[in-house]
C-alpha positions as CSV (number, residue, x, y, z in Angstrom):
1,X,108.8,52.5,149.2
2,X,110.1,55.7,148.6
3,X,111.6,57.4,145.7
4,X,113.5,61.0,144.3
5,X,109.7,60.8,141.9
6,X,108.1,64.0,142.6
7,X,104.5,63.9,143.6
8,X,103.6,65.5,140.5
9,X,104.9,62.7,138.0
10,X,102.2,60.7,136.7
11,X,103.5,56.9,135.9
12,X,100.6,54.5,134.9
13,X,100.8,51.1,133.4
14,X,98.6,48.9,131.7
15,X,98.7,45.0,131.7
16,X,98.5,45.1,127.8
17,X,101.3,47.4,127.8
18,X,99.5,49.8,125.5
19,X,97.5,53.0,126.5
20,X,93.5,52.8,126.5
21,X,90.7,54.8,127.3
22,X,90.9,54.7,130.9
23,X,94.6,55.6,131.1
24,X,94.2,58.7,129.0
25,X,91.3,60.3,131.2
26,X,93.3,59.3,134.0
27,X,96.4,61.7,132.2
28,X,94.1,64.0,131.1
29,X,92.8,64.5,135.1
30,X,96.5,65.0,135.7
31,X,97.1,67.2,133.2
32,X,94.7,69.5,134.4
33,X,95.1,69.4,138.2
34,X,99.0,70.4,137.8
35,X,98.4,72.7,134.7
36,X,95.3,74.8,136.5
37,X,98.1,75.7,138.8
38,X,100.1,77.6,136.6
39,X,97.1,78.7,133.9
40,X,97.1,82.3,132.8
41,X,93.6,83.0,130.8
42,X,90.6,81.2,130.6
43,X,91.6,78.1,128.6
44,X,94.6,75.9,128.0
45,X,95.4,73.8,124.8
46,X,96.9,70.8,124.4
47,X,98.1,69.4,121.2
48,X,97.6,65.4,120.6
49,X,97.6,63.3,117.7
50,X,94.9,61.8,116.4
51,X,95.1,58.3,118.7
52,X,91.8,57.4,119.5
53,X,91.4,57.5,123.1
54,X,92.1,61.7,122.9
55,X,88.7,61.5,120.9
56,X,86.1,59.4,123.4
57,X,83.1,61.6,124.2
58,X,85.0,61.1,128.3
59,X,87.9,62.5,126.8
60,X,86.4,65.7,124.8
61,X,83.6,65.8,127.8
62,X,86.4,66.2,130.4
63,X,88.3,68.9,128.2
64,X,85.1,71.3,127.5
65,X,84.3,71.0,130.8
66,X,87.3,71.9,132.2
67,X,88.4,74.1,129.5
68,X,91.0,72.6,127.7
69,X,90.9,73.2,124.3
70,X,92.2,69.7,121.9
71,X,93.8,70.4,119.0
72,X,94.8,66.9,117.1
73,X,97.9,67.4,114.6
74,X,97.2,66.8,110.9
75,X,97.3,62.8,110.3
76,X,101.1,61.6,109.2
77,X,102.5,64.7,109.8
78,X,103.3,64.6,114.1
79,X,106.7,63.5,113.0
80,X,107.2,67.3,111.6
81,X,104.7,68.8,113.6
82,X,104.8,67.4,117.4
83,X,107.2,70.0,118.7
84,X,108.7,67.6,121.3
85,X,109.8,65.0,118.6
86,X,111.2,67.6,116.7
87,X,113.7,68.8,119.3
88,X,112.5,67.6,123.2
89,X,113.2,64.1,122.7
90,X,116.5,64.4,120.8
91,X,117.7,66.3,124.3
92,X,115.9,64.1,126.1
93,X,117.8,61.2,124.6
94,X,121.0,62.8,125.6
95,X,120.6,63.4,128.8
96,X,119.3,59.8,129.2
97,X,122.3,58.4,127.7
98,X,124.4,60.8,130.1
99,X,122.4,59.1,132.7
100,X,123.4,55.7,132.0
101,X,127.2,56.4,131.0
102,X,126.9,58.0,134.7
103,X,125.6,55.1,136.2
104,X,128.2,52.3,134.3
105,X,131.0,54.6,136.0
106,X,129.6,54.3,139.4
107,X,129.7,51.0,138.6
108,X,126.1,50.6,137.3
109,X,126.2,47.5,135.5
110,X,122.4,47.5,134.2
111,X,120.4,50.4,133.9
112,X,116.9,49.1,134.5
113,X,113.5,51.1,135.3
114,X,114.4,51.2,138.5
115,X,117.3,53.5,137.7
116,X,115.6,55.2,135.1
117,X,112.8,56.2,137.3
118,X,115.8,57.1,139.8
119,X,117.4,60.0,137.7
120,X,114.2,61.1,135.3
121,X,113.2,63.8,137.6
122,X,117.2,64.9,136.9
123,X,116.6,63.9,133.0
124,X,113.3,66.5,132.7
125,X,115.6,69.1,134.5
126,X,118.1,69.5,132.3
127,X,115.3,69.1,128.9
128,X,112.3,70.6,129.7
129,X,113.1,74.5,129.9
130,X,111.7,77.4,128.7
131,X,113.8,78.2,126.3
132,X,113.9,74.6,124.7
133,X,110.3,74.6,124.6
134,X,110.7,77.6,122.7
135,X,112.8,76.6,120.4
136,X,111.0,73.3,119.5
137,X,107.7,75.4,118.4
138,X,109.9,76.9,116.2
139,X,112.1,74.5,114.7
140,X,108.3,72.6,114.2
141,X,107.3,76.0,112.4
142,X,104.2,76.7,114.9
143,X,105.5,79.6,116.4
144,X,106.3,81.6,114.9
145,X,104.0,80.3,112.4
146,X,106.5,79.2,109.1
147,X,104.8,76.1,107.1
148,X,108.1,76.7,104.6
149,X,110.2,74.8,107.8
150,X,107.9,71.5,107.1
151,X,107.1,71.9,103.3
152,X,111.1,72.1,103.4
153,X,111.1,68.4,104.8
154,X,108.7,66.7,102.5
């Protein structure tokens, strides 16, 4: 069947519903085939929290051999810290909710996963830029580096 999902959206599920091992060495083999791509320098980082299945041997094994360097967030702290909770999300809420008041006008009655997965390529347009990237390291006080932003919020 096709869809408007570009090939380089990774959608996985799991009969649990939850994420396991297997599912996050399967991301973490996406993550690096579409972010060797664009890679300036030797290594690239990712920041996690601290769920277990980012800290398998696999998981570190994969990343040191394929230079990615893990850096897990501070434990009870990614709600201040996690630069896409701090401002991504909150956009990407809004242009979801755009989305769906969109749809109910064209006459839409239930927005389901089928829609969703209809307009998200549209949805990660209009959030994921540059510029909003940059901003969310910032207002999460990583860069430029300002710990008074989360001491403030404690």
């Amino acid at each position: 069947m096709a869809t408007s999902i570009p090939d380089k959206y990774l959608i996985i599920t799991s009969e649990s519903g939850y994420n396991s091992d297997d599912l996050t060495l399967k991301w973490i083999a996406h993550f690096e085939r579409f972010t060797s791509e664009q890679q300036v320098g030797g290594y690239r980082l990712v920041l996690l929290n601290g769920f277990g299945s980012h800290c398998t041997k696999q998981f570190i094994d994969y990343c040191d051999s394929h230079m990615i360097i893990v850096f897990s967030l501070p434990p009870h702290s990614y709600h201040l810290l996690q630069s896409l909770n701090v401002v991504l999300f909150q956009l990407f809420k809004h242009y979801h909710a755009e989305a769906v008041q969109a749809g109910s006008r064209m006459g839409c009655g239930d927005f389901n996963n089928c829609e969703f997965l209809d307009q998200i390529h549209c949805i990660r347009q209009h959030t994921f830029k540059l510029t909003t990237g940059r901003s969310a390291f910032q207002a999460a006080g990583l860069i430029p580096y300002n710990p008074g932003i989360v001491i403030s919020k404690l």
